[in-house]
C-alpha positions in Angstrom: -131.1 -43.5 -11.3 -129.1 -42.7 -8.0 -127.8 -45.7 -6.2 -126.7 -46.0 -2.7 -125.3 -48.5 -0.5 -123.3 -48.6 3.0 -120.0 -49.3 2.8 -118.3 -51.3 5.3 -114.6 -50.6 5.9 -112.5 -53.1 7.3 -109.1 -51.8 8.1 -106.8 -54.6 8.1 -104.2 -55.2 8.2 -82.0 -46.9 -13.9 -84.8 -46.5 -16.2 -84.2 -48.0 -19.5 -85.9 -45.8 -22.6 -88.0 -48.5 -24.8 -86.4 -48.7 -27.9 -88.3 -47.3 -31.1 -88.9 -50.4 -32.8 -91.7 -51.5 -30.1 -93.2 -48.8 -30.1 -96.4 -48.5 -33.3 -96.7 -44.6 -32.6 -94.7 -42.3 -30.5 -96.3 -38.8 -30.9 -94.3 -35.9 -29.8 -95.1 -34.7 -26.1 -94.5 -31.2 -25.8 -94.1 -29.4 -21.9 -96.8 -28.8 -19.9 -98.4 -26.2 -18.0 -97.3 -26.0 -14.1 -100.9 -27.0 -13.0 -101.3 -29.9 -15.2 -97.9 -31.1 -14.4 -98.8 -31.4 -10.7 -101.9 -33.5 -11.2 -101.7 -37.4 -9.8 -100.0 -39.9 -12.7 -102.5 -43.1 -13.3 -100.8 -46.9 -13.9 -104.3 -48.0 -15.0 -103.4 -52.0 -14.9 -105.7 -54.1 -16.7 -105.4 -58.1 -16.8 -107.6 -59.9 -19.2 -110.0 -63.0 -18.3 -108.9 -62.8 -14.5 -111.5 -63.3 -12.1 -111.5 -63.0 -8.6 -108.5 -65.1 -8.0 -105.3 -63.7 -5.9 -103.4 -65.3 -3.1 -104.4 -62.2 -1.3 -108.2 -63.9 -1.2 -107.1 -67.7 -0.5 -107.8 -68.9 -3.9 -106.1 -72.6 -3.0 -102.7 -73.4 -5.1 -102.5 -69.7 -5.9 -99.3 -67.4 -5.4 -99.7 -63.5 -5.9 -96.9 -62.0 -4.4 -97.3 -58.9 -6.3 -101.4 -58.6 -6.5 -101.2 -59.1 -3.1 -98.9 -56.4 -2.0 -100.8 -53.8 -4.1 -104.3 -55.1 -2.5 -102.6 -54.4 0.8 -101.3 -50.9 -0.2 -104.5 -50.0 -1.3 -108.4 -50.4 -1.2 -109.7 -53.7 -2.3 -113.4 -54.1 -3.5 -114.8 -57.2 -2.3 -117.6 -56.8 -4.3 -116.6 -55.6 -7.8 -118.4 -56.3 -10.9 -118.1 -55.6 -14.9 -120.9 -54.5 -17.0 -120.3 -56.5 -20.1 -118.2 -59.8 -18.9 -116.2 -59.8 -22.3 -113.3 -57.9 -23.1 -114.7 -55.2 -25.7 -117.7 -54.3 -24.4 -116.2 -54.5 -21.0 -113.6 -52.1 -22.1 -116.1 -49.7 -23.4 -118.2 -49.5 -20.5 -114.9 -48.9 -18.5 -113.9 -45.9 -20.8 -117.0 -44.2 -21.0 -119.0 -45.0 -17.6 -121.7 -45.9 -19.5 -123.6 -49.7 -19.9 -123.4 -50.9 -23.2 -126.7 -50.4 -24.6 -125.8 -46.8 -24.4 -122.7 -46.0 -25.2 -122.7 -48.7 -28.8 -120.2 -51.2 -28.3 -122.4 -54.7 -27.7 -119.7 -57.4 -29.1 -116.4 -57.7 -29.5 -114.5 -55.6 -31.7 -111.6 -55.8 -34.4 -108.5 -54.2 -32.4 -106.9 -51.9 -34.4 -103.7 -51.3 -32.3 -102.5 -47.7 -33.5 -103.2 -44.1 -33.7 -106.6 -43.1 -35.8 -104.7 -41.2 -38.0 -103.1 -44.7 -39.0 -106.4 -46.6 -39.6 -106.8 -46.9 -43.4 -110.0 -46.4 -45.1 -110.7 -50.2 -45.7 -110.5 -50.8 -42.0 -112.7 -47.9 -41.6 -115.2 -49.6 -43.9 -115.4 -52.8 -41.7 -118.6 -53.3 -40.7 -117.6 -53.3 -37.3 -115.5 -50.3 -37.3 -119.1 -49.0 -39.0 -121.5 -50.2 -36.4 -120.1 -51.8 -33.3 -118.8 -49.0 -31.7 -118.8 -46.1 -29.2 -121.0 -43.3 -30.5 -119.1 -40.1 -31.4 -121.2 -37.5 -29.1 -119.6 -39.6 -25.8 -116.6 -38.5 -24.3 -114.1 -41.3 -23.5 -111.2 -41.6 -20.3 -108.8 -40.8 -22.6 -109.9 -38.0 -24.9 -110.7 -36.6 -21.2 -107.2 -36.6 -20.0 -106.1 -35.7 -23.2 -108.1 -32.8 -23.0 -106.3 -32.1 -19.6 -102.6 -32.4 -21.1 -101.8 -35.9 -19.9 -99.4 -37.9 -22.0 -101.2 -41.2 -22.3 -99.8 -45.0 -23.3 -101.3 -48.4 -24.1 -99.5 -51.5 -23.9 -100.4 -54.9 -25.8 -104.1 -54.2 -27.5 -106.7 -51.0 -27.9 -109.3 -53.6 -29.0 -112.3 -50.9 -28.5 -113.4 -48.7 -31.6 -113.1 -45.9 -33.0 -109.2 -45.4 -32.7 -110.4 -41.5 -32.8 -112.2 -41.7 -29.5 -108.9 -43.2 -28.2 -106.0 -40.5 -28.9 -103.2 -42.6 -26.8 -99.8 -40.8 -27.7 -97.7 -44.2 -27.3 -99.0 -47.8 -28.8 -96.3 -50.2 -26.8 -96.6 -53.8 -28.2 -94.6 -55.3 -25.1 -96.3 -55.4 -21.8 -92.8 -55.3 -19.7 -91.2 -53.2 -17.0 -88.6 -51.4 -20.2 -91.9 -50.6 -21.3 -93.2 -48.8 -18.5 -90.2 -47.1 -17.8 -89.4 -45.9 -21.0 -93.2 -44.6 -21.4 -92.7 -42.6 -17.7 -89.4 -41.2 -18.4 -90.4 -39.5 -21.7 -93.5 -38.2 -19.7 -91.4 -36.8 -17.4 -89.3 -35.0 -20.1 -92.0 -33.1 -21.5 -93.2 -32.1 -18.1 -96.7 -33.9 -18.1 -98.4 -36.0 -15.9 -98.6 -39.1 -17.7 -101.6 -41.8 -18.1 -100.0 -45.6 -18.8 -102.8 -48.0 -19.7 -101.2 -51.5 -18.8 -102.8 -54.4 -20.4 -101.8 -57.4 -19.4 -102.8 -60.7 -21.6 -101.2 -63.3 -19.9 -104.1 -64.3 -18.0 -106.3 -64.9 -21.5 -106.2 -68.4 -23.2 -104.1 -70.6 -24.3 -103.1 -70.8 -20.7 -99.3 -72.1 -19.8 -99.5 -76.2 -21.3 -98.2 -78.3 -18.7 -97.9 -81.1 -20.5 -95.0 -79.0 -22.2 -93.6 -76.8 -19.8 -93.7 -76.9 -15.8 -96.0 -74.7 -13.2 -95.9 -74.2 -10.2 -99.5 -75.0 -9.2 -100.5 -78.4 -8.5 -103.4 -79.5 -9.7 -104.1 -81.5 -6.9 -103.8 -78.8 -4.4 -106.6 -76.4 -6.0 -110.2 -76.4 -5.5 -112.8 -76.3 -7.9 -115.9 -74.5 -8.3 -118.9 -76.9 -8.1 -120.3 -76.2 -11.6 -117.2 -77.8 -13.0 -116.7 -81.7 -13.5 -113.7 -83.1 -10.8 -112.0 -85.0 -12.9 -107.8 -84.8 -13.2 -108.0 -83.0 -16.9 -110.1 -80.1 -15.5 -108.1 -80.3 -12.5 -105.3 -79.5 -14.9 -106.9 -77.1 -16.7 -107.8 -74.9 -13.8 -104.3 -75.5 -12.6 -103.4 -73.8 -15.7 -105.8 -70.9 -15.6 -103.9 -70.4 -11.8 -100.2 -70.8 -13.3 -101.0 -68.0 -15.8 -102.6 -65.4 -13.3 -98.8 -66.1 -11.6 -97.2 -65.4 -14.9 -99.2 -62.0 -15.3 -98.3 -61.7 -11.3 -95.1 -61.6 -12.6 -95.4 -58.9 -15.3 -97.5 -57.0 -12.7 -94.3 -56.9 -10.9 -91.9 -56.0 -13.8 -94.6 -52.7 -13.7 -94.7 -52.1 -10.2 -90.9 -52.1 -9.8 -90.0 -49.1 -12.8 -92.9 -47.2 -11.5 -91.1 -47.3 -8.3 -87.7 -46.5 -9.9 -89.2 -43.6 -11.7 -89.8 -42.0 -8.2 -93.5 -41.3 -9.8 -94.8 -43.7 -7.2 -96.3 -41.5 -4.7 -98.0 -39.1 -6.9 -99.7 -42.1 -9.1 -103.1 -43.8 -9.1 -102.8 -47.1 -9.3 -106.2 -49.0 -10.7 -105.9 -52.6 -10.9 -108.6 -54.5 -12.4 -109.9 -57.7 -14.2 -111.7 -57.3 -17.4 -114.3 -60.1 -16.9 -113.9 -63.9 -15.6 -111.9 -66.7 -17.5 -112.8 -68.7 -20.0 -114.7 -71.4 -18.0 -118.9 -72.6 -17.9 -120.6 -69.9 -15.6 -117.8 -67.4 -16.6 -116.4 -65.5 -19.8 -119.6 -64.1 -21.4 -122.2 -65.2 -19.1 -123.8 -63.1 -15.8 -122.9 -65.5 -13.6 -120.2 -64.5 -10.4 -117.1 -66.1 -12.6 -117.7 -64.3 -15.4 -118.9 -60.9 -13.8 -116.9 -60.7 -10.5 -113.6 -58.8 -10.7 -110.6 -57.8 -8.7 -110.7 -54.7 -8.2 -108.1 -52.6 -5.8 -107.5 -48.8 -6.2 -104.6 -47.0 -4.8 -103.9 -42.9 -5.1 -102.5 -40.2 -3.0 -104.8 -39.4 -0.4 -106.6 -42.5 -0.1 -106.7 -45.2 2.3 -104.1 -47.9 2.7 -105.0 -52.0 3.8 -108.3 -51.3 3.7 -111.1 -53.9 2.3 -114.4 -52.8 1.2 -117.6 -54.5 0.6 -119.5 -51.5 -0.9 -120.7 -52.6 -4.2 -118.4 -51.5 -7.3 -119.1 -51.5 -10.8 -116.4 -50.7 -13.4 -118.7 -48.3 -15.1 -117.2 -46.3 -11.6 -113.9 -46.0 -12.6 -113.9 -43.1 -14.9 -115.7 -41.2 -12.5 -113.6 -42.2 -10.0 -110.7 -41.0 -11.8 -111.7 -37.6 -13.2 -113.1 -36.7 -9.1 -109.5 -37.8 -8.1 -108.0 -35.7 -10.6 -110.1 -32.7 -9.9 -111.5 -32.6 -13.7 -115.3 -32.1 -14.3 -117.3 -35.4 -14.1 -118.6 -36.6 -17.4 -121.6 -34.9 -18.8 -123.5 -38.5 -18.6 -122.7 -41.4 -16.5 -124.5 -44.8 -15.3 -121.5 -44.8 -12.6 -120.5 -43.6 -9.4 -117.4 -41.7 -8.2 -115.3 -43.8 -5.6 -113.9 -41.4 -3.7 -115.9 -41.1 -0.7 -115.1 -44.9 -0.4 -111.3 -44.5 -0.9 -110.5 -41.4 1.8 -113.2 -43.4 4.5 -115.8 -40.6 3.8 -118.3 -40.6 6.6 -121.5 -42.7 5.4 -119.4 -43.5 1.9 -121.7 -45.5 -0.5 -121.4 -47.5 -3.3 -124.1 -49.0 -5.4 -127.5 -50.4 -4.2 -127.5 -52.5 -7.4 -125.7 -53.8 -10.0 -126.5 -54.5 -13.1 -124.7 -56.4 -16.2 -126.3 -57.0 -19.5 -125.6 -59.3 -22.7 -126.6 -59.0 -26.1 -126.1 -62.3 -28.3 -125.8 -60.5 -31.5 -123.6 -61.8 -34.6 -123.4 -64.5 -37.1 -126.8 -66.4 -35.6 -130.3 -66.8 -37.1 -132.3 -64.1 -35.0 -131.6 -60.8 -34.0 -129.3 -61.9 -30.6 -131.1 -63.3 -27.2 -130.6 -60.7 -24.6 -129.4 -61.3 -21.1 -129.8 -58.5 -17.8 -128.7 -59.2 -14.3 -128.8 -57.1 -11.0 -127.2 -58.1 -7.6 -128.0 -56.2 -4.3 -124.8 -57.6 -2.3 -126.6 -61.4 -1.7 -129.6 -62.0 -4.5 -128.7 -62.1 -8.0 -131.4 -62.2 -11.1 -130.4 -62.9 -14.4 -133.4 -62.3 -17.1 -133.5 -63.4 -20.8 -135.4 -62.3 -23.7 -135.8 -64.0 -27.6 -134.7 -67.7 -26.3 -136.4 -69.1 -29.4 -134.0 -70.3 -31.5 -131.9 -70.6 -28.4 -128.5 -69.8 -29.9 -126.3 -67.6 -27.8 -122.3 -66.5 -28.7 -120.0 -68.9 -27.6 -116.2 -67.6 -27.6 -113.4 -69.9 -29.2 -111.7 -70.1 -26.4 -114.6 -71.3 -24.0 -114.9 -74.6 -26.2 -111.5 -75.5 -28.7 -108.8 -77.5 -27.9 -107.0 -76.5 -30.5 -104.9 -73.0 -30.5 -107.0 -72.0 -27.3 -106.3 -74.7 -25.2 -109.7 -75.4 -23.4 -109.4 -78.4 -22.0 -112.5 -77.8 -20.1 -115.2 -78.0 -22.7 -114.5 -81.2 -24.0 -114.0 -82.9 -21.0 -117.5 -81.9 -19.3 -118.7 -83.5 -22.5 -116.9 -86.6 -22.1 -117.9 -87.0 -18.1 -121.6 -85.9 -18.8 -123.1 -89.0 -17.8 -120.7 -88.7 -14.5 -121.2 -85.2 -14.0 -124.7 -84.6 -15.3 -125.5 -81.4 -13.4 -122.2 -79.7 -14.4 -122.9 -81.0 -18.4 -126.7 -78.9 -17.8 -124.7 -76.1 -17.3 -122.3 -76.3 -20.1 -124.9 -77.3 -22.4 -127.1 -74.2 -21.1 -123.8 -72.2 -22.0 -123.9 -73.8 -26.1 -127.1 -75.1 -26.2 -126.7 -74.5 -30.1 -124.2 -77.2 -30.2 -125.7 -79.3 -26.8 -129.3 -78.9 -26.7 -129.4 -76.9 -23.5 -133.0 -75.2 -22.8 -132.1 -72.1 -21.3 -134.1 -70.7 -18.7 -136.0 -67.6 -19.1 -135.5 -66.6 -15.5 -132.8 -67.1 -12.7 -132.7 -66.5 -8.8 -129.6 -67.4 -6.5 -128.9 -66.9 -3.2 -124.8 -66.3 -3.3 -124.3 -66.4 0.5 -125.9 -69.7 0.7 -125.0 -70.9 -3.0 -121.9 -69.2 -4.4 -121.4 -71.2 -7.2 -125.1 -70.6 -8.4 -125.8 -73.9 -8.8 -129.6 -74.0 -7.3 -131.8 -71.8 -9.4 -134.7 -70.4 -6.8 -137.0 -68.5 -8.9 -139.7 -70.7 -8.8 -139.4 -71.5 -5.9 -142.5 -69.9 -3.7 -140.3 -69.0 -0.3 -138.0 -66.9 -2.2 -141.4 -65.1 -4.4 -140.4 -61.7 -2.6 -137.1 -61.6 -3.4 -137.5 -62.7 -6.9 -140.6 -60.1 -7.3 -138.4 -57.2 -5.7 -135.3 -57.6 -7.9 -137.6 -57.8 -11.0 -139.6 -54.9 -10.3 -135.4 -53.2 -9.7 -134.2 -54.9 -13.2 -137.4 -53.5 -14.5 -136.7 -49.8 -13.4 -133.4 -49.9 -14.0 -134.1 -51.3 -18.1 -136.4 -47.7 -17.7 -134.2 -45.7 -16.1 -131.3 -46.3 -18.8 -133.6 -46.3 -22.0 -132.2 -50.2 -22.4 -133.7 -50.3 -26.5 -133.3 -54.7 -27.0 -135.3 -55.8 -23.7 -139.1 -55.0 -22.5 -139.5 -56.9 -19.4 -143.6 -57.3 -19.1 -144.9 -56.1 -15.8 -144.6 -59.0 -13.6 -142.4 -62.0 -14.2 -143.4 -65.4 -15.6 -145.4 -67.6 -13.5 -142.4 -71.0 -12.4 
């Protein structure tokens, strides 16, 4: 299905060798061609359960000193979604530009942080290495540039499967500037454009515990989203969620600085990206704006500098938008779109008309998984659900324990409920295995006028035609994409 959108452009505004013993695989990088040594480097910087928090935006108690410089460098996408809001799925789609009822990987996965030809045969006979993962007939980012003669690294976790489709030459455990450096100057010794893949898990749970070490943030000086009880231990939590997007500011930094000392800065693509929303109600492994809204800022040679976009971005665009900037064939298959009409300014550049996210509850419950689909045209957002009977749904650790995660959160809404009783609806609709939530079938927000989606509108008979039209889009699009676990009847349920 083509998509298409207006964009609007607002113009704004000694490298150290990483020691062996960090490194799981180091394979040998022999020279390169001429051509393929000229091509643009990529720093593709991911940082796990970050949402759309950066000074750069006025998130309130935030610093970002280093996100913010980058977003000013570059091209920021003010609207800028994942497919899958958690981080295995969300990898997948990334890697393969493809939603995940197509290209296999529907949960999270076992991360198996090393070559393939290191994976033994009983982790090959995990169930997930077996079934939850990306079918063999798709190409992957990597095996792409692979095929192209790019060295390629990964720091900190692979965490998609197989390791076959993933044919990184340099597994880096530390997530440092030593690492980045040494990973660029052996590129540049073999004569290859390089490819660094630059986790960053700072951001994920268990966040920095200030009742053990300081931060910076206060809690009193943020604000919280209205789906979340105001009490002073959430105010602390979130404060904590904010002190560790400073620490991964930090490492962002360590990155940014031995790229620049490499003097690979100008020829390198710089992708900087969230991998879903935090760990929060309404985020991590829902389809609501926490958990699907992203930062998203692209910089390369060529492009645009201080420019912010609101053309809608999906991160099923990025391989696309990488292999057009690189010059190499697009992929054979693709639910994405190729940036790069957005990032020179393009005359009548366009994005996305839609975007869609999906959810499939699979796993250790007693059916067969409830299924969730969403689509958002830039202001409306539906979010449909199928098989809510029993109403069991995945609920990550890390969204509910205390205990080696550090959610604060979870248990707090559920002490305050009688307080908060709006904000305890939400959290129970999150768990409603554990809470009793009844989770609706059908949801319609307005997120110019309500960007906390707190006011659900779809039975509400004003806002009929916009419920009707993005159903009758969801519908298509579930057609379009041969979406196998959903069959959305013809016209949605009466409210």
């Amino acid at each position: 299905m083509k998509n298409s959108r207006f964009s609007i452009l607002d113009f704004k505004i000694p490298l150290l060798l990483l020691a062996t013993a960090t490194l799981t695989a180091v394979a040998t990088l022999t020279a390169a061609t001429p051509a393929a040594a000229a091509r643009p480097n990529i720093l593709f910087i991911l940082t796990e359960d970050q949402g759309a928090h950066l000074g750069f935006l006025g998130t309130p108690g935030l610093r970002t000193p280093h996100m913010d410089s980058l977003a000013r460098s570059g091209v920021y996408f003010n609207e800028a979604f994942v497919a899958y809001p958690v981080c295995s799925p969300s990898k997948a789609a990334i890697y393969t530009g493809l939603h995940n009822h197509t290209n296999g990987i529907l949960n999270n996965t076992i991360n198996l942080f090393k070559p393939a030809a290191q994976v033994t045969a009983a982790e090959r006979n995990h169930v997930l290495y077996r079934t939850n993962r990306i079918h063999d007939a798709l190409p992957t980012l990597v095996e792409r540039l692979h095929a192209a003669g790019y060295a390629q690294g990964v720091t900190s976790k692979l965490h998609v499967l197989p390791n076959e489709k993933f044919p990184y030459d340099e597994f880096s455990k530390p997530t440092n500037g030593a690492s980045v450096a040494g990973f660029i100057s052996r590129a540049k010794h073999a004569g290859k454009p390089w490819h660094l893949f630059y986790n960053i898990g700072a951001s994920h749970r268990p966040y920095p515990n200030s009742d053990q070490v300081k931060i910076r943030v206060n809690p009193a000086s943020v604000s919280l989203p209205a789906y979340l009880p105001d009490t002073p231990v959430i105010r602390q939590d979130w404060a904590e969620y904010l002190a560790a997007i400073e620490r991964t500011d930090a490492i962002l930094g360590e990155g940014l600085t031995a790229l620049r000392d490499s003097g690979e800065e100008a020829n390198t693509i710089i992708v900087f990206l969230g991998d879903h929303g935090p760990t929060f109600p309404h985020g991590k492994m829902t389809l609501y704006d926490l958990g699907l809204r992203t930062p998203l800022i692209i910089r390369a040679p060529g492009a645009k500098s201080g420019v912010r976009t609101n053309a809608l971005a999906s991160t099923l665009d990025l391989t696309p938008t990488l292999l057009d900037l690189l010059g190499l064939d697009p992929l054979p298959r693709s639910h994405g779109v190729s940036l790069k009409p957005v990032l020179v300014g393009a005359l009548n550049a366009t994005g996305h008309h839609s975007i869609f996210a999906e959810i499939s509850h699979r796993g250790p419950l007693p059916n067969d998984g409830m299924q969730e689909r969403s689509v958002y045209d830039g202001r409306w957002k539906l979010i449909y659900r199928e098989k809510l009977v029993p109403a069991w749904r995945q609920v990550q650790a890390d969204s509910k324990v205390w205990k080696l995660w550090g959610n604060r959160s979870y248990a707090e809404t559920v002490k305050h409920k009688d307080d908060f009783p709006e904000q305890y609806r939400i959290l129970a609709e999150m768990d409603p295995q554990s809470l009793g939530g009844k989770v609706p079938p059908l949801e319609l927000y307005d997120l110019r006028a309500d960007p906390d989606e707190m006011k659900n509108l779809a039975g509400a008979p004003q806002h009929r035609r916009e419920r009707d039209r993005l159903y009758a889009t969801l519908r298509q699009w579930v057609k379009d994409t041969a979406d196998p676990a959903v069959a959305l009847p013809s016209t949605p349920a009466n409210f």
